[in-house]
C-alpha positions as CSV (number, residue, x, y, z in Angstrom):
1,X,-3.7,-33.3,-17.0
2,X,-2.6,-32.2,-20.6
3,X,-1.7,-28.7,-20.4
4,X,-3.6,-28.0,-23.4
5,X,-6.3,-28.4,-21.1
6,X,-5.4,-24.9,-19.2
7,X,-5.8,-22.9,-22.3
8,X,-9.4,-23.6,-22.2
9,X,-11.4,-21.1,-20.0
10,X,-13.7,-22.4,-17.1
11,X,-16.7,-20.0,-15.6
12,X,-18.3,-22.4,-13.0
13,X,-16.9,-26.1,-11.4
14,X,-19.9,-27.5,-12.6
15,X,-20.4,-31.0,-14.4
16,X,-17.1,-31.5,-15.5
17,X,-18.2,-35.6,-17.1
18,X,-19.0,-34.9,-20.8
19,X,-21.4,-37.2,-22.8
20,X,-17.6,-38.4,-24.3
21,X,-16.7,-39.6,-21.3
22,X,-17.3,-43.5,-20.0
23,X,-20.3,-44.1,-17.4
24,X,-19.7,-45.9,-14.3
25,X,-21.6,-49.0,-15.3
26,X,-19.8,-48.8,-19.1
27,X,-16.5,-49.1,-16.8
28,X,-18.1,-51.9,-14.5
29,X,-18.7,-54.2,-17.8
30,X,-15.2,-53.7,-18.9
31,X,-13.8,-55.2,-15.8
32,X,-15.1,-58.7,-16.5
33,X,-12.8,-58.9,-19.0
34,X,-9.6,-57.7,-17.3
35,X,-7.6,-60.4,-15.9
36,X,-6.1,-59.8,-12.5
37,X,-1.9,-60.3,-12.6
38,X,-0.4,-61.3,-9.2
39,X,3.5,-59.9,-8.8
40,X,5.5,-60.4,-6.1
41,X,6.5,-57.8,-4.0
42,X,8.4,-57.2,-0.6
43,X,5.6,-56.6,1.5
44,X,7.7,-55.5,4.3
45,X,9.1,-52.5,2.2
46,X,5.9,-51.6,0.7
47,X,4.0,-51.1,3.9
48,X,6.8,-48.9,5.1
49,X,6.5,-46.9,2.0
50,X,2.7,-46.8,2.4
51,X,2.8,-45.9,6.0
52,X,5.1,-42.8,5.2
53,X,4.1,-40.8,2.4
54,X,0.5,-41.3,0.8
55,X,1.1,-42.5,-3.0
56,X,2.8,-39.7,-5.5
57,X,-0.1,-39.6,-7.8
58,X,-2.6,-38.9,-5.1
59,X,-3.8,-35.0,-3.9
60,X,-6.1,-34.8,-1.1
61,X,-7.6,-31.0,-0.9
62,X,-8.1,-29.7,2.1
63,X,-4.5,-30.2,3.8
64,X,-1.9,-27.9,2.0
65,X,-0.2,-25.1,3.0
66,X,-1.1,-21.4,1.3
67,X,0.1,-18.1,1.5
68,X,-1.6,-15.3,0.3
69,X,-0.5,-11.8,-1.1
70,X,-2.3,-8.7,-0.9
71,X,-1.4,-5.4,-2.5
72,X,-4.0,-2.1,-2.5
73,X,-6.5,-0.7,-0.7
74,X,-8.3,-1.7,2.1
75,X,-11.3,-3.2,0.2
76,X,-8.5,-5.6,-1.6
77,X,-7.4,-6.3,1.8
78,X,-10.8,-7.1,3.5
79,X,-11.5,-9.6,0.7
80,X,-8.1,-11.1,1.5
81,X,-9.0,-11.5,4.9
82,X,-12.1,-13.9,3.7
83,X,-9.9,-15.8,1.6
84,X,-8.0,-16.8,3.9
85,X,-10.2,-17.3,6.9
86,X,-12.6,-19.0,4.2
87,X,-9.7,-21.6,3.5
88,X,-8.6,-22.4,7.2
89,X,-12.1,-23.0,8.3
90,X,-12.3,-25.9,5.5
91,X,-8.4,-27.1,6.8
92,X,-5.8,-25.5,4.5
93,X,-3.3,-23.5,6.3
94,X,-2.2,-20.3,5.9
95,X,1.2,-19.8,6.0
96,X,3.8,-16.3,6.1
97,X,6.2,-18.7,4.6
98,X,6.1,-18.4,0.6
99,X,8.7,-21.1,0.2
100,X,6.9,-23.4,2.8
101,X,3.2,-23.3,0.8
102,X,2.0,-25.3,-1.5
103,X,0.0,-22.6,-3.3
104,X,0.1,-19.3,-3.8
105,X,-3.0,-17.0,-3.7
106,X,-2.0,-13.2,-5.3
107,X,-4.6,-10.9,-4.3
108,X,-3.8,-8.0,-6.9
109,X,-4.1,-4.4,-7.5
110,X,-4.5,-2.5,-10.8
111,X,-4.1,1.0,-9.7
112,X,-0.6,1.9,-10.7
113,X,1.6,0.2,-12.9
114,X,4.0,-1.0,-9.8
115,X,1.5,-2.7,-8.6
116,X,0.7,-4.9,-11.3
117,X,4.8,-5.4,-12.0
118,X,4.7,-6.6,-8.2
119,X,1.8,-9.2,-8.9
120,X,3.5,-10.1,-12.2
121,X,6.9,-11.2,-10.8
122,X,5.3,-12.9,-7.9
123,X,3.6,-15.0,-10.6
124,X,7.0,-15.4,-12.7
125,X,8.4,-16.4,-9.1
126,X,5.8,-19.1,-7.9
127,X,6.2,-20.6,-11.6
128,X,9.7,-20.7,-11.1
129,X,9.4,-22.6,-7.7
130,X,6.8,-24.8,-9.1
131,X,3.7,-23.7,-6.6
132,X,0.1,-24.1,-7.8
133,X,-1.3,-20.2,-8.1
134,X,-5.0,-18.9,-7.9
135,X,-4.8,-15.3,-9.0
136,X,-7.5,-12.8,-7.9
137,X,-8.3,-9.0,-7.4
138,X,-8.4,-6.3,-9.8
139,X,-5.6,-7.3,-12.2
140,X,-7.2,-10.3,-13.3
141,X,-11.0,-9.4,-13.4
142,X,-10.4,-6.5,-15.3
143,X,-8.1,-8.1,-17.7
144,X,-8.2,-11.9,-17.8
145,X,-7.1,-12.7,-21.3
146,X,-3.3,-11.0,-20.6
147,X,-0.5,-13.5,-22.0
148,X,0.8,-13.6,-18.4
149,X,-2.7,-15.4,-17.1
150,X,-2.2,-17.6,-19.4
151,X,-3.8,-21.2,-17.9
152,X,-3.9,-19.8,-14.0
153,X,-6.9,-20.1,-11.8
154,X,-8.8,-16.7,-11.7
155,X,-11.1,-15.8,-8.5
156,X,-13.2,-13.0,-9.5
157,X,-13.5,-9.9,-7.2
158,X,-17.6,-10.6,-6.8
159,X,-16.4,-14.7,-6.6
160,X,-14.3,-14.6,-3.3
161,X,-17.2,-16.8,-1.4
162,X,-16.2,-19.7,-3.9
163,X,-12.5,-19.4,-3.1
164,X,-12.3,-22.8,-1.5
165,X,-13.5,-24.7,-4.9
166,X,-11.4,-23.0,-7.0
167,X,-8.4,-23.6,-4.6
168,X,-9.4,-27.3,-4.3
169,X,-9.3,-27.7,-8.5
170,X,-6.0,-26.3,-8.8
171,X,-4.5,-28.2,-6.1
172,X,-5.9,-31.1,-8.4
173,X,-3.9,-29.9,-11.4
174,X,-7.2,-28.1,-13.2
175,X,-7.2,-24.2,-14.2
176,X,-10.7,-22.3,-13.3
177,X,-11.9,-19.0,-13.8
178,X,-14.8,-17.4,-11.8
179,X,-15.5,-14.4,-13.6
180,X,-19.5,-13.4,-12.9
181,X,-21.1,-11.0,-10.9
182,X,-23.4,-11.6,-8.4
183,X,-27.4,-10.6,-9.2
184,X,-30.2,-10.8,-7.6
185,X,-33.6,-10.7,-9.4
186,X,-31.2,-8.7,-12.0
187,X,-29.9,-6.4,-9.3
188,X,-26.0,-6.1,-9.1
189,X,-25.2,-7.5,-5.6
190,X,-22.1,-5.8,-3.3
191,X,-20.6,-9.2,-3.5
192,X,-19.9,-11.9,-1.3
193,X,-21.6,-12.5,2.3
194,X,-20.6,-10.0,4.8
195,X,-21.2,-13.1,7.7
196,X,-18.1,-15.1,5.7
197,X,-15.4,-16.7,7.9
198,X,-12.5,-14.5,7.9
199,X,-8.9,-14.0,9.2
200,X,-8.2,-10.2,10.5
201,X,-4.8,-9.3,9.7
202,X,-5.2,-7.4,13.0
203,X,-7.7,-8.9,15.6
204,X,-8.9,-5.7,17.0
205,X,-9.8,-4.1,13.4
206,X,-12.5,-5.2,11.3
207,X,-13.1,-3.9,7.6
208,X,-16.4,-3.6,6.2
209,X,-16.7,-2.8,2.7
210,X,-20.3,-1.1,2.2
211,X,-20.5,-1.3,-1.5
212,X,-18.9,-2.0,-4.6
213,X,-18.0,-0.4,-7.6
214,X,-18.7,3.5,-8.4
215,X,-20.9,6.0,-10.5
216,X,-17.8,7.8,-12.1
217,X,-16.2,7.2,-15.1
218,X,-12.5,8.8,-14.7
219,X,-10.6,8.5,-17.5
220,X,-7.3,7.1,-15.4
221,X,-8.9,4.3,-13.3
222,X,-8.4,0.6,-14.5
223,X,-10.5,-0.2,-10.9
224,X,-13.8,0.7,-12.4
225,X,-12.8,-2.1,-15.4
226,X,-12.6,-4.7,-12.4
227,X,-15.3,-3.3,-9.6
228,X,-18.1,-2.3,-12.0
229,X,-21.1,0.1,-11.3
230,X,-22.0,1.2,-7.4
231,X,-23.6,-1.9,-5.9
232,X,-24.5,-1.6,-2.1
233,X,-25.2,-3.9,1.0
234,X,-28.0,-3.3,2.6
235,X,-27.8,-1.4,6.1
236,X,-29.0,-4.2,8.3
237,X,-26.4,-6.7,6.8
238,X,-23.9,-4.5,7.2
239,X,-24.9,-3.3,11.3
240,X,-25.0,-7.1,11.8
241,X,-21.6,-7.4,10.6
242,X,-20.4,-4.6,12.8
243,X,-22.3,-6.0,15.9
244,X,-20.4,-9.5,15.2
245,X,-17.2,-7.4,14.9
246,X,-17.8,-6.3,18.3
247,X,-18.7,-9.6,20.1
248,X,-15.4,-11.1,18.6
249,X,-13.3,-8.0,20.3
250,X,-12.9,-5.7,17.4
251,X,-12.6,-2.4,18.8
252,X,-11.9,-0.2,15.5
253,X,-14.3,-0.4,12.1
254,X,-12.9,0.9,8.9
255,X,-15.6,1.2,6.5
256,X,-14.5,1.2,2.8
257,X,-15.0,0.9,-0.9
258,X,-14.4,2.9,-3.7
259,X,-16.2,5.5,-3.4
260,X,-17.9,5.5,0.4
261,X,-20.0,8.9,-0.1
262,X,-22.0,7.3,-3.0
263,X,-23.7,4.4,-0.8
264,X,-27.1,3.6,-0.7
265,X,-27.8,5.3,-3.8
266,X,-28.7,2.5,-5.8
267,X,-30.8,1.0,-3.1
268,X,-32.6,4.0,-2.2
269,X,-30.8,5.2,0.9
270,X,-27.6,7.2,1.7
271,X,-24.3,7.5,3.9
272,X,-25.4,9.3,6.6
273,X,-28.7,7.2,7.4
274,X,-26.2,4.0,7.7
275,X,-23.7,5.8,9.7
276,X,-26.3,6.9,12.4
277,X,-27.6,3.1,12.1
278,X,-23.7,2.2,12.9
279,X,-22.7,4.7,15.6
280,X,-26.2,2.7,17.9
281,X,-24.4,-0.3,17.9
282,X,-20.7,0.5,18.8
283,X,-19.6,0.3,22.5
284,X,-18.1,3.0,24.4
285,X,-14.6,4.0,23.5
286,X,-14.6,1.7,20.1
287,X,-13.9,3.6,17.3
288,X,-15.1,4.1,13.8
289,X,-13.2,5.4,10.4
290,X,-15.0,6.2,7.9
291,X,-13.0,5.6,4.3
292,X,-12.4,7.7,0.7
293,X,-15.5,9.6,-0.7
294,X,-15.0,12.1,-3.9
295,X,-16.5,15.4,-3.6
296,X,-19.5,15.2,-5.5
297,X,-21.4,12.5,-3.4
298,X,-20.4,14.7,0.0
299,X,-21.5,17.9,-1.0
300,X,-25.3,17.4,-0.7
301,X,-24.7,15.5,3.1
302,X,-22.4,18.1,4.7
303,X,-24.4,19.3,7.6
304,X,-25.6,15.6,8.8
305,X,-21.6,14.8,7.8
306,X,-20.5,17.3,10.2
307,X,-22.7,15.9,13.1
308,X,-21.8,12.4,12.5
309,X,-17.7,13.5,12.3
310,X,-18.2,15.2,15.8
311,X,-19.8,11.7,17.4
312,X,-17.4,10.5,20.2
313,X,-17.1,7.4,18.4
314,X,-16.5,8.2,14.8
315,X,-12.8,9.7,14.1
316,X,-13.1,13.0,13.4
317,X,-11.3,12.1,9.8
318,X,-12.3,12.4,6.0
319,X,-10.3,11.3,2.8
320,X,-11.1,13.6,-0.2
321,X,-9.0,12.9,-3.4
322,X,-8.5,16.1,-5.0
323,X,-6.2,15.0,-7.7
324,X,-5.4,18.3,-9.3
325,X,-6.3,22.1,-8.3
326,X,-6.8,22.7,-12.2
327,X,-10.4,23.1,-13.6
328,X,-9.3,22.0,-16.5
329,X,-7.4,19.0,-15.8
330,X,-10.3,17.6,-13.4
331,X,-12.4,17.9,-16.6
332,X,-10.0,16.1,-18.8
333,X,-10.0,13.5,-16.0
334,X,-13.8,13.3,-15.7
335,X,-14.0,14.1,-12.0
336,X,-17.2,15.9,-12.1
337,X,-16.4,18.5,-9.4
338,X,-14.3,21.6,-9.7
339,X,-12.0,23.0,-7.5
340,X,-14.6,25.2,-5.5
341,X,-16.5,21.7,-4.8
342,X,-13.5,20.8,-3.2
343,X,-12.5,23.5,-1.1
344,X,-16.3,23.9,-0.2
345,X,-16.1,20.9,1.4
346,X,-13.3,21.0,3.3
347,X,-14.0,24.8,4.8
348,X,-17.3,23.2,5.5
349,X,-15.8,20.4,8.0
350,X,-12.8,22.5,9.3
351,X,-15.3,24.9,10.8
352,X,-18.0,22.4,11.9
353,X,-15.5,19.7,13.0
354,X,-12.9,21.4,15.2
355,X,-9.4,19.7,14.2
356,X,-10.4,17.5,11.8
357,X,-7.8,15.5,9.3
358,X,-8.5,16.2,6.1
359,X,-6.6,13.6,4.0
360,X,-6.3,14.0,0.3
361,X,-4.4,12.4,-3.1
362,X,-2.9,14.2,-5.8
363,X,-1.7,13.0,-9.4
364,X,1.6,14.1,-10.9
365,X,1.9,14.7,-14.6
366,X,-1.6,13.6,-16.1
367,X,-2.2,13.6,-19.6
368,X,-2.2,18.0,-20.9
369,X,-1.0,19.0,-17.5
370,X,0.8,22.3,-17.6
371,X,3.0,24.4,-15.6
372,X,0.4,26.8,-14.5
373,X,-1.9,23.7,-13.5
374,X,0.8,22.2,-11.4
375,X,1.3,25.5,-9.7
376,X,-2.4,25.7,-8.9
377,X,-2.2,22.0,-6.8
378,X,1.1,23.5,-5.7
379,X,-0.9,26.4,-3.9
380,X,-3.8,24.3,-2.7
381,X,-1.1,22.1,-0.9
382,X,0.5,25.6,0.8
383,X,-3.0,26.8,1.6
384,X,-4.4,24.2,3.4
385,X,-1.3,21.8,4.2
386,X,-2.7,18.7,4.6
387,X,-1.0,16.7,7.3
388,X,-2.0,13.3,5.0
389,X,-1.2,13.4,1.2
390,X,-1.1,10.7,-1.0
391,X,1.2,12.1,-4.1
392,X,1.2,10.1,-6.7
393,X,2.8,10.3,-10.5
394,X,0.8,9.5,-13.2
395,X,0.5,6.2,-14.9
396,X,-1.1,5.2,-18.1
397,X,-3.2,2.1,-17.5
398,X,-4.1,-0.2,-20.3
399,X,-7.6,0.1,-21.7
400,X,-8.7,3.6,-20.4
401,X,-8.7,6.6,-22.4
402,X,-6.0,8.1,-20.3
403,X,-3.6,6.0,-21.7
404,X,-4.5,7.3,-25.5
405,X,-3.8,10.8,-24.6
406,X,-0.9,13.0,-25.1
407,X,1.4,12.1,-22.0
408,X,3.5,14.8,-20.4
409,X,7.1,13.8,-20.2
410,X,8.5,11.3,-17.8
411,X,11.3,13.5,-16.6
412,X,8.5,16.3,-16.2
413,X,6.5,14.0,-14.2
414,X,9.1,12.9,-11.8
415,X,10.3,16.6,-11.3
416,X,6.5,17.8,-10.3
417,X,6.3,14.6,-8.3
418,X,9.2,15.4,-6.4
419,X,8.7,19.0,-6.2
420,X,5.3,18.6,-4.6
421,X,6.9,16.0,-2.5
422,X,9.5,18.9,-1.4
423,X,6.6,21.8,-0.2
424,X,4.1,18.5,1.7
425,X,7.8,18.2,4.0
426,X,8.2,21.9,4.5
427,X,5.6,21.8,7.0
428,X,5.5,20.7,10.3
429,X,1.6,19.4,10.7
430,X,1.6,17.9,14.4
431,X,4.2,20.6,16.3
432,X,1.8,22.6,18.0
433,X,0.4,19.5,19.7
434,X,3.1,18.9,21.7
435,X,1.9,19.3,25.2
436,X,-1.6,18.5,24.6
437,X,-3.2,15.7,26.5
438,X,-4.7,13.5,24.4
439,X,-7.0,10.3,24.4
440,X,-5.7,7.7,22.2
441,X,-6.6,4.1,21.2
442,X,-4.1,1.2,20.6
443,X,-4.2,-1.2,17.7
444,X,-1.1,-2.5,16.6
445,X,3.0,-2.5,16.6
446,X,5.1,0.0,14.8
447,X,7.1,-1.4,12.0
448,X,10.1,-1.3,13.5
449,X,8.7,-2.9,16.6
450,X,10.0,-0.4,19.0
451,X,6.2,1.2,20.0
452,X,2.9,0.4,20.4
453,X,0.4,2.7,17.6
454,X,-2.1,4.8,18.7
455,X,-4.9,7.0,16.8
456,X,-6.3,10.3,18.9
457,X,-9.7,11.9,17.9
458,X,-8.2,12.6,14.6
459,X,-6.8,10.1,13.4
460,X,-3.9,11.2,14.0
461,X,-0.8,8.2,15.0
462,X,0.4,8.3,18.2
463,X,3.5,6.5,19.3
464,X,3.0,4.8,22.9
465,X,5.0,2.5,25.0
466,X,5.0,-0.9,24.1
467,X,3.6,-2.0,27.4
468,X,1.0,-5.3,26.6
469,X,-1.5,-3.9,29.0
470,X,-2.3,-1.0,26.9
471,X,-3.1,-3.1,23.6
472,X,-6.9,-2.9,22.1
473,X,-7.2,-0.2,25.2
474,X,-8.2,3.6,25.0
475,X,-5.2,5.5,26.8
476,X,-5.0,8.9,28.1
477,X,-1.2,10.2,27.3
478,X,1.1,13.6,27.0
479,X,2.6,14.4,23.8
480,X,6.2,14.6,24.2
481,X,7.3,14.9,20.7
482,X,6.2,14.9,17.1
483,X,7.2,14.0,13.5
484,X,5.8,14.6,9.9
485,X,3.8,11.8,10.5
486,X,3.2,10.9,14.1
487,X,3.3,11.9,17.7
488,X,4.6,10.5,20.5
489,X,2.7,9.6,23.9
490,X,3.6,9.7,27.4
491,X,0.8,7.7,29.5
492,X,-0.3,9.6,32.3
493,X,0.9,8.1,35.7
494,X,-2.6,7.8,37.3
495,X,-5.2,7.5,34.7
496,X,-7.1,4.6,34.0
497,X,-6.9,2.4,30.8
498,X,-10.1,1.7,29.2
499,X,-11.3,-1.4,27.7
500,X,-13.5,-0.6,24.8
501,X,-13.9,-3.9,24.0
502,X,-16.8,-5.9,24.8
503,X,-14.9,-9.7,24.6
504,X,-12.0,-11.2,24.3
505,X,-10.0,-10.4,21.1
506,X,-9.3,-13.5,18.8
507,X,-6.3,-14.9,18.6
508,X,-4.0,-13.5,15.8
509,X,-4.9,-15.7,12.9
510,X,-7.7,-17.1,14.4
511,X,-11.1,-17.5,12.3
512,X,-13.5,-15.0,12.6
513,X,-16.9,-16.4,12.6
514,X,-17.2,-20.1,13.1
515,X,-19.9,-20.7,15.0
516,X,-21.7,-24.3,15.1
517,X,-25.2,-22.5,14.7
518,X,-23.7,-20.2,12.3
519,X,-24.6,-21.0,8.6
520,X,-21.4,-20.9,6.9
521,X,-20.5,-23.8,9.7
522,X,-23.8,-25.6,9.1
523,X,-23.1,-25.9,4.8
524,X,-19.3,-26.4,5.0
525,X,-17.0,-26.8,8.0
526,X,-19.5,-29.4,9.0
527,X,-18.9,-31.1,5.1
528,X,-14.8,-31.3,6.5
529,X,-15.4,-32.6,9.9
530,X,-17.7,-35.2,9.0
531,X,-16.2,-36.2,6.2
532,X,-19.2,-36.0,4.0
533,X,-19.4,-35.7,0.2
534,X,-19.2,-32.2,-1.0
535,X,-22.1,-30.6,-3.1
536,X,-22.5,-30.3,-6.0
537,X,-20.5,-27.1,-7.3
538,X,-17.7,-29.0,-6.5
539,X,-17.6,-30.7,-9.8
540,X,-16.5,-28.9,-13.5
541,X,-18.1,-27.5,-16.1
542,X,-16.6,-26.7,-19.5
543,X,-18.7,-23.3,-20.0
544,X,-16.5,-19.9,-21.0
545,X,-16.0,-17.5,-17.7
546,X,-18.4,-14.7,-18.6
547,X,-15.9,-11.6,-18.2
């Protein structure tokens, strides 16, 4: 295909035969006037050649290898996790070998500028190795027209469902770009179907986003370009989801988004009433964490908050971004809270949720910062010492106002970055634990491959033995010794490991959710195995990607 072709934007795979282009019986007619040629060829040789390797020119979807690249938060990830499982139920496989795949799939994040200078040279990389790319996540749907994007296949963040289609075009040497968002009877959907085939980068944890988009406008975030306005699932969907979970052998549910403490309110319903829906259908000794909500959302649900936190199956954990202890800097970021709101909530659940982890995320060095405002998040860190702290240094990202205001000097920025850095490791969160006996469930392996990880009540990591018997189990151990950031477990000799499980995990990289009565199966997997036509969307259509 010309290359010219690429510059031209696609929006759906839809009718891709012009009124140009020759009909089937205009190409029948012509033949009668094509005279056959014979040639003479070794016809030893040629079925050799045939029986080998299928002819150069030929590209039959559905048998490559991919890889696929996250970066970001746990929402980027979950969608990842459809992708892929998505693309192995039709018969691509995925690959952790990038030099072994035939395509890459980038799964970006438009937080921080790193980020996107990661998802840039990975492109600059598979170009250079000659791989077919589909790009998707927040770089690309919040700012498809960069000179870098430039003729690659986009995947929209709202689009992931249609992942296969646009995977099996650029295989075939087109360029697509699914941009939309999903609507229904004008109502902004969550996004794609929660009962998609997926592929868990861990078995035993399954993450649920509950809704989409947010209802702030923060002068900093480029994710609010690419998510949109708050659009939630409804409960039922998203219980079913967690009951499926379960039967599969999941035994820990992160619930995310990008801002969890606003759900339900464009639907007419709230946090709390789909967290006491949640909490009925998850066995005993499963656990479930509950993911980032700002201030303002919380504020109004902190007594049913509390009681929900102290449920034996909920982590008694909460991530609040304060981002700065100065009034006046929250205003020039448009958080809508003030510090008071802040602390509020957080004396609020320290005295109502014995031992809870407070987590929290603070930016270095944003736009009209001063001294005395760094000083006050300085204090707010030494007050309450949060054993979990995201710090962060400000970035300007293109397109939001942040970026037009005055900036505070880089050197100042990576001085408060690091001075903040200094006081969060001047405290010792986890050293008065040591000797406590502690219930803990196991999920996955320590980076280094040397221990088992553990979460107690808290949320709080615990370093066990790597003994296989204790994996996807709830463990009763001694701590014996603590870090910044973890503990470490001894299991007690004599007590008994608990299976909160209520089946068999899948397999690591297995797919999550083929079932032959299951509809996904039924409109798809069934297309592969039988080798039947595929519908309709599988052809073009010359239309511009609405973005």
């Amino acid at each position: 295909m010309p290359s010219a072709s690429c510059d031209t934007l696609l929006g759906d795979i839809e009718d891709i035969v012009s009124h140009e282009d020759s009909k089937p019986q205009d190409r029948h007619f012509v033949r009668k006037d094509v005279v056959p040629k014979v040639r003479r060829r070794n016809t030893q040789k040629y079925l050799q050649e045939e029986e080998n390797s299928p002819p150069s020119d030929s590209t039959i979807p559905g048998i490559q290898k991919i890889w696929i690249r996250t970066w970001g938060c746990s929402h980027n990830n979950s969608d990842g996790e459809y992708m892929a499982g998505q693309l192995a139920a039709y018969g691509y496989k995925i690959t952790e070998n990038a030099s072994d795949a035939d395509l890459w799939l980038l799964n970006s994040c438009t937080v921080k500028n790193p980020a996107e200078d990661h998802f840039r040279n990975s492109i600059k990389k598979a170009q250079e190795e000659n791989k077919k790319i589909v790009l998707a996540g927040c770089v690309p749907q919040a700012q498809p027209r960069q000179d870098y994007l430039k003729g690659l296949s986009i995947i929209g963040v709202q689009q992931i469902d249609r992942v296969v289609e646009v995977v099996e075009e650029t295989i075939k040497g087109h360029s697509v770009r699914l941009l939309g968002q999903k609507k229904d009877n004008g109502r902004r959907l969550g996004g794609a179907r929660l009962d998609l085939p997926k592929i868990r980068k861990n078995p035993l944890i399954e993450i649920i986003s509950i809704n989409t988009g947010c209802l702030n406008a923060c002068t900093y975030c480029k994710t609010k370009h690419a998510r949109g306005n708050l659009a939630s699932y409804p409960i039922d969907e998203l219980v079913d989801r967690a009951k499926q979970s379960f039967q599969e052998g999941v035994c820990e549910i992160w619930l995310t988004s990008e801002d969890t403490g606003a759900y339900g309110r464009d639907i007419g319903t709230n946090l709390p009433t789909l967290l006491w829906k949640l909490v009925e259908v998850i066995p005993e000794g499963a656990m479930l964490r509950l993911g980032m909500t700002n201030p303002p959302y919380i504020l109004e649900h902190l007594e049913e908050m509390a009681k929900i936190l102290n449920h034996p199956r909920v982590y008694a954990f909460l991530h609040i971004p304060v981002q700065s202890a100065s009034d006046s800097v929250l205003m020039e970021m448009k958080r809508e809270y003030c510090v008071a709101d802040f602390k509020r909530v957080v004396d609020f659940l320290k005295e109502k949720v014995p031992g809870i982890t407070i987590a929290t995320d603070i930016i270095c060095g944003f736009p009209g910062e001063t001294d005395q405002d760094f000083q006050e998040t300085v204090k707010l860190v030494e007050e309450y010492k949060f054993p979990s702290l995201f710090i962060n240094q400000f970035y300007p990202r293109p397109g939001t106002p942040a970026a037009k205001m005055e900036q505070v000097p880089a050197q100042v920025k990576k001085q408060r970055t690091k001075d903040l850095s200094r006081v969060f490791h001047s405290y010792s969160p986890y050293n008065h634990k040591i000797g406590e006996r502690q219930q803990v469930l196991v999920t996955e392996e320590s980076f280094d491959s040397k221990f088992y990880v553990a979460h107690n009540r808290f949320y709080e990591q615990v370093l066990v033995p790597k003994n296989p018997a204790f994996m996807g189990k709830m463990v009763e151990v001694d701590i014996c010794e603590s870090g910044k950031h973890f503990m470490k477990g001894q299991p007690v000799s004599d007590a008994k490991v608990y299976t909160p499980s209520i089946s068999k995990p899948l397999a690591k990289g297995e797919v999550s959710g083929l079932t032959k009565t299951g509809t996904w199966w039924n409109l798809t997997a069934r297309r592969v195995l039988s080798s039947e036509p595929g519908p309709p969307a599988l052809a073009w259509s010359r239309k511009t990607a609405g973005n």
